[in-house]
Backbone as a printed PyTorch tensor [residue, N CA C, xyz], in Angstrom:
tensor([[[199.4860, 139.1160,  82.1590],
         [199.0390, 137.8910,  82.7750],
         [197.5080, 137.8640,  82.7650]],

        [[196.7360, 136.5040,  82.3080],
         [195.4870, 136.3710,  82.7510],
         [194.9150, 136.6300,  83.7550]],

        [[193.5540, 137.4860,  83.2190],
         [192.9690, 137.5210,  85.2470],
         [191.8950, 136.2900,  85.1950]],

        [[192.1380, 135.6720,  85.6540],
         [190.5950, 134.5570,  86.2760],
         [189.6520, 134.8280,  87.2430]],

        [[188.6180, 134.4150,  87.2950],
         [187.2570, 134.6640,  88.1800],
         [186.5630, 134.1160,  88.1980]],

        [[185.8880, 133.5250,  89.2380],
         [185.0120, 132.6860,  89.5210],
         [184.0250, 132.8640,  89.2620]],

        [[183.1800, 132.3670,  87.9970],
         [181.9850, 133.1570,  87.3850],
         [180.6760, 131.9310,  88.5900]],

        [[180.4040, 130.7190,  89.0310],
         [179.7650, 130.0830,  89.1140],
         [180.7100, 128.8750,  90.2480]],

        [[179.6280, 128.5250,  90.9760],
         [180.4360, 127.6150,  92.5460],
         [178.7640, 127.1290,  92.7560]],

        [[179.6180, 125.5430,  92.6830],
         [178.1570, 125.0530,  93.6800],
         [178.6390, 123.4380,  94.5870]],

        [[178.5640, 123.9490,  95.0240],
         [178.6940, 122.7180,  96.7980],
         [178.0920, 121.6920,  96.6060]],

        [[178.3560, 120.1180,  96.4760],
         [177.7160, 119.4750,  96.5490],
         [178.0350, 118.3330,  97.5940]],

        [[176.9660, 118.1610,  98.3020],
         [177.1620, 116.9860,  99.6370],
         [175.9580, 116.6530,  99.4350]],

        [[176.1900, 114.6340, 100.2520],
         [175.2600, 113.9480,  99.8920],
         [175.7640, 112.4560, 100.6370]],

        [[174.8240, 112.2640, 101.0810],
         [175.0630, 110.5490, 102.1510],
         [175.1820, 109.5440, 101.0940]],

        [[176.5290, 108.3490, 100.8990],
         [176.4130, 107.7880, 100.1590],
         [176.7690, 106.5560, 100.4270]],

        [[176.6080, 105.2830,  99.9320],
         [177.2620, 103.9400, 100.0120],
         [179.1160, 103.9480, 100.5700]],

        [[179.8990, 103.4510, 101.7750],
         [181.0160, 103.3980, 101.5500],
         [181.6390, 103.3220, 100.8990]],

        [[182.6580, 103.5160,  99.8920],
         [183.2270, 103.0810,  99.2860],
         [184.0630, 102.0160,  99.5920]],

        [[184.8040, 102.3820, 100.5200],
         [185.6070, 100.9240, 101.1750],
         [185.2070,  99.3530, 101.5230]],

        [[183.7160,  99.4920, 102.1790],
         [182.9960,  98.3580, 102.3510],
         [181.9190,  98.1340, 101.7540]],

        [[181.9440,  99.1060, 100.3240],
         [180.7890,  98.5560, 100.0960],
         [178.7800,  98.9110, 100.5770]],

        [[178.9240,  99.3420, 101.6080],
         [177.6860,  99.9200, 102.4110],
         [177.5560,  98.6010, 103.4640]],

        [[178.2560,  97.7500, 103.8410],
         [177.9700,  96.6110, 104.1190],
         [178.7190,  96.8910, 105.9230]],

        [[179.3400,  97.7150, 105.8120],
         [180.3020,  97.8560, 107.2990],
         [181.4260,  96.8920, 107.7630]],

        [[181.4900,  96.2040, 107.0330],
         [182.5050,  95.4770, 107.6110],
         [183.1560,  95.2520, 106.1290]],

        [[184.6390,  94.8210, 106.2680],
         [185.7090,  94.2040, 104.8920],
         [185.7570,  93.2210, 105.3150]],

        [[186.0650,  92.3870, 104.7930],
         [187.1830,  90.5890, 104.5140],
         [187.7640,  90.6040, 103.7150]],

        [[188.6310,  89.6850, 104.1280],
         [189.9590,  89.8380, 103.4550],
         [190.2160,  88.1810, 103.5620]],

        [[190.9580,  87.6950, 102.8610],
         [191.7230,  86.0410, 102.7730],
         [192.9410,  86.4070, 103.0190]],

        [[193.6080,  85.0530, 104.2540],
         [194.5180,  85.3070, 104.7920],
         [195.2510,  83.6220, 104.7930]],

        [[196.1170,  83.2090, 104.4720],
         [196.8360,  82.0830, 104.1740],
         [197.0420,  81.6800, 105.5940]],

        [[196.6740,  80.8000, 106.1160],
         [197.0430,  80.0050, 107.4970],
         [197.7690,  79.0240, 107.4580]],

        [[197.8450,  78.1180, 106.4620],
         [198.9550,  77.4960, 106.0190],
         [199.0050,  77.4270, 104.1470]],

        [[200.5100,  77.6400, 104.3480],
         [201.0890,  77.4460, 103.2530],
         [201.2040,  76.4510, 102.4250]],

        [[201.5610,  75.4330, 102.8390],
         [201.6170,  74.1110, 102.4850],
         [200.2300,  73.5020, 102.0310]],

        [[199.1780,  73.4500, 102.9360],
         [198.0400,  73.1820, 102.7610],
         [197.1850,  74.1390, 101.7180]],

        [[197.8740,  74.8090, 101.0820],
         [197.1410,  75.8390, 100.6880],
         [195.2740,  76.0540, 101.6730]],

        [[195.4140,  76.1940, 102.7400],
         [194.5650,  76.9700, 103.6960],
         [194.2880,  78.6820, 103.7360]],

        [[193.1890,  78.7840, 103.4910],
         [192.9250,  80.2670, 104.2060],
         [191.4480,  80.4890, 104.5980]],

        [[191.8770,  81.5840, 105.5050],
         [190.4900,  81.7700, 106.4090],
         [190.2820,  83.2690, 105.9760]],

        [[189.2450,  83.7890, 106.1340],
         [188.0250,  85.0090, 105.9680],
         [188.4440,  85.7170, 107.3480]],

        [[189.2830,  86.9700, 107.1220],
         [189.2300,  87.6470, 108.2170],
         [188.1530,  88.8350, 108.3360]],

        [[187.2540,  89.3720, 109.0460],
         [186.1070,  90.0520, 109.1810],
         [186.0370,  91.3570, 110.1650]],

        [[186.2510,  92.0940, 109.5830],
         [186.7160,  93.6990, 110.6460],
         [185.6290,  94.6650, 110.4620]],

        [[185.2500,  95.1010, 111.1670],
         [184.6500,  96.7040, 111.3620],
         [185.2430,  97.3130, 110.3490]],

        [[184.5060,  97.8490, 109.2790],
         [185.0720,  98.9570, 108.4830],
         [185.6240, 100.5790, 109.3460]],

        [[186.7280, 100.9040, 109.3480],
         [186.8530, 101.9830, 110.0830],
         [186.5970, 103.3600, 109.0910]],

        [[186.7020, 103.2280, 107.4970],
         [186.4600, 104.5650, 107.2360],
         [184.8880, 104.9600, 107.4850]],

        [[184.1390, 104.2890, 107.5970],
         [182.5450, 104.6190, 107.8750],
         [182.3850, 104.7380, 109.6000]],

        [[183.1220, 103.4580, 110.4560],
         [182.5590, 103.6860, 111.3740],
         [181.4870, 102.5100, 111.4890]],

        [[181.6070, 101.3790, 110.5980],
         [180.6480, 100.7470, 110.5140],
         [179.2130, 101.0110, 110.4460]],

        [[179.3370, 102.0780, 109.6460],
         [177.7380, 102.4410, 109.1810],
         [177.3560, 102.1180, 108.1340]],

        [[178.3940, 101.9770, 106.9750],
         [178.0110, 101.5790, 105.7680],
         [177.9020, 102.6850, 104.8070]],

        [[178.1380, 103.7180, 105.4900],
         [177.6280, 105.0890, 104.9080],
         [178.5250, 106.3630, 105.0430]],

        [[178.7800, 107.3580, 104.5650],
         [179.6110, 108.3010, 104.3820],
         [179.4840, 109.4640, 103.8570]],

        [[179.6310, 110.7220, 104.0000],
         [179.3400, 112.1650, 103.7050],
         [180.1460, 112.2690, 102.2730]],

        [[180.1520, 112.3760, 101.2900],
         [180.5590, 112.5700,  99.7520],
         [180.5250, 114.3910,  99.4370]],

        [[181.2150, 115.2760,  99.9580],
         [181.6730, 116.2500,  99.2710],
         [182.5570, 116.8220,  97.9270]],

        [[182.0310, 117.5670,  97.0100],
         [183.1360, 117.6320,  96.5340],
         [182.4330, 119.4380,  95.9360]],

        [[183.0350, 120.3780,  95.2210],
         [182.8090, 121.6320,  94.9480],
         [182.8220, 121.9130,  93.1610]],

        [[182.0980, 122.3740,  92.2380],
         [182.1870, 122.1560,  90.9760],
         [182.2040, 123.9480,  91.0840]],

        [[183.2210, 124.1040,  90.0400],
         [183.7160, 125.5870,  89.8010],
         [183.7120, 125.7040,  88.5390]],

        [[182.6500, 127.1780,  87.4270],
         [183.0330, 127.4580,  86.4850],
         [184.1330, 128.8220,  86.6270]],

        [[185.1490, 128.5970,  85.9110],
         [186.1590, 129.8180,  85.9100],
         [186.3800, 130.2660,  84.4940]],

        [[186.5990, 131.6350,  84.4860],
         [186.5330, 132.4800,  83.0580],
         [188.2950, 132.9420,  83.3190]],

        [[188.4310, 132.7600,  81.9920],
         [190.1380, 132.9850,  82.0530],
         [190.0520, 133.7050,  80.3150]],

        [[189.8770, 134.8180,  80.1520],
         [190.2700, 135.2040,  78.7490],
         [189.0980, 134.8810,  78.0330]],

        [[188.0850, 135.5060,  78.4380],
         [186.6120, 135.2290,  77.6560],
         [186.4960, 133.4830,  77.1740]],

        [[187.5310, 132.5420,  77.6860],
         [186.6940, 131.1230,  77.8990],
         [186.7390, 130.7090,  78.9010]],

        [[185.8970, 129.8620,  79.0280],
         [185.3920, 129.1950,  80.1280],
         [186.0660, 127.2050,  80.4440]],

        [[186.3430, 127.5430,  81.7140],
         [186.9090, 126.2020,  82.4220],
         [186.3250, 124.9820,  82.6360]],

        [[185.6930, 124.3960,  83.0290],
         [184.7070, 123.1810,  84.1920],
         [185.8880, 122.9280,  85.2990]],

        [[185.5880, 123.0820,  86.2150],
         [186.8520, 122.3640,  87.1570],
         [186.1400, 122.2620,  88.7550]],

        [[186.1430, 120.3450,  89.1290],
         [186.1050, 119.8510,  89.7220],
         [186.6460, 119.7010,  91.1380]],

        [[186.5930, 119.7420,  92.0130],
         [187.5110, 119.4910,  93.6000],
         [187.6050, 118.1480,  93.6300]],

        [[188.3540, 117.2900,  93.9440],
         [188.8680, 116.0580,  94.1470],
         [187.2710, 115.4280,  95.3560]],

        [[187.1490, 114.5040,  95.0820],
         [185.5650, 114.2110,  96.0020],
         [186.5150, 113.3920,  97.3270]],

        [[185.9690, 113.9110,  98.5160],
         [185.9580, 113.3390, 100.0820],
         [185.1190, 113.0220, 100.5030]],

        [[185.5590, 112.3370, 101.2960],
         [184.6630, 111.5030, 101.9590],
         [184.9590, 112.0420, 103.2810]],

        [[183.6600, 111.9010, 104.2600],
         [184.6410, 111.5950, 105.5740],
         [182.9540, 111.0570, 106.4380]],

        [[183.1840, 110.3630, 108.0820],
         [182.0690, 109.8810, 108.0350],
         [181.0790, 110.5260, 109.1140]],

        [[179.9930, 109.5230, 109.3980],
         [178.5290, 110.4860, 109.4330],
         [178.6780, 110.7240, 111.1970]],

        [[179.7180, 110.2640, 111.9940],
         [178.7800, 110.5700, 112.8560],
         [177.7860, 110.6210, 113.7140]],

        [[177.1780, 109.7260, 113.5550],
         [175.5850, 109.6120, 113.6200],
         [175.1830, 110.9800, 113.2820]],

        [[175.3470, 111.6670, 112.2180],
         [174.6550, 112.6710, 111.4530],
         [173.2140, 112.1190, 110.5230]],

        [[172.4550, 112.6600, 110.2920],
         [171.4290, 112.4530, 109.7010],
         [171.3310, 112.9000, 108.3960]],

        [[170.1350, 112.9800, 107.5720],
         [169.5930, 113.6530, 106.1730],
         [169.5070, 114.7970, 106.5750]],

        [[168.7570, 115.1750, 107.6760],
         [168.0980, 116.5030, 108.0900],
         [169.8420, 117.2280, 108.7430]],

        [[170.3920, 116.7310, 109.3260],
         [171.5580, 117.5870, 109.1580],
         [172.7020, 117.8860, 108.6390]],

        [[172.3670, 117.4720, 107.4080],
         [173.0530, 117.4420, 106.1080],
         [172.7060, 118.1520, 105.7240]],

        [[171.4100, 118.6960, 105.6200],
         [170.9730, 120.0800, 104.3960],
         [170.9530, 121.0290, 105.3730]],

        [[171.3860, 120.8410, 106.7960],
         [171.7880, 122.1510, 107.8770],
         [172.9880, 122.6470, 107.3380]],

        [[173.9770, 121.8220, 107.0810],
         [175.3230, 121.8750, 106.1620],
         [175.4390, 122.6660, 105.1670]],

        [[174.6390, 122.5740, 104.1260],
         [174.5670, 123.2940, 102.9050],
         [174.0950, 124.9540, 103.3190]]])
């Protein structure tokens, strides 16, 4: 069986635009009020994955792995999750 090993790891985090809203904090959405009339109204919510900040912590981990004298690239799936009222300055406390 192959042995693998983690030749290389590097962490990357970083404050970024929501994805969900956009950086804007809030979604809308169109919502049919009547049918008949073909009517609809702009519904307007607090973005909840930010928190209405607009903004969000972007982690994800980049791994080189050696498996049989070649070499891998392999990625961690990127998360999000939100700030907090966390800052820049305690973001690179993080790292």
């Amino acid at each position: 069986m192959a042995e693998a090993r983690i030749v290389w790891e590097s962490v990357h985090i970083k404050i970024v635009p929501c994805p969900r809203c956009k950086g804007e904090g809030i979604t809308r959405r169109e919502e049919c009020i009547s049918y008949h009339n073909n009517d609809y109204e702009t519904i307007t919510e607090l973005c909840t994955a930010c928190d209405a900040e607009g903004r969000v912590l972007e982690t994800f981990t980049h791994y080189k792995i050696e498996i049989d004298n070649s070499w891998i690239d392999h990625k961690t799936p990127t998360k999000w999750e939100k700030l907090n009222g966390r800052t820049t300055k305690d973001i690179y406390k993080i790292k």
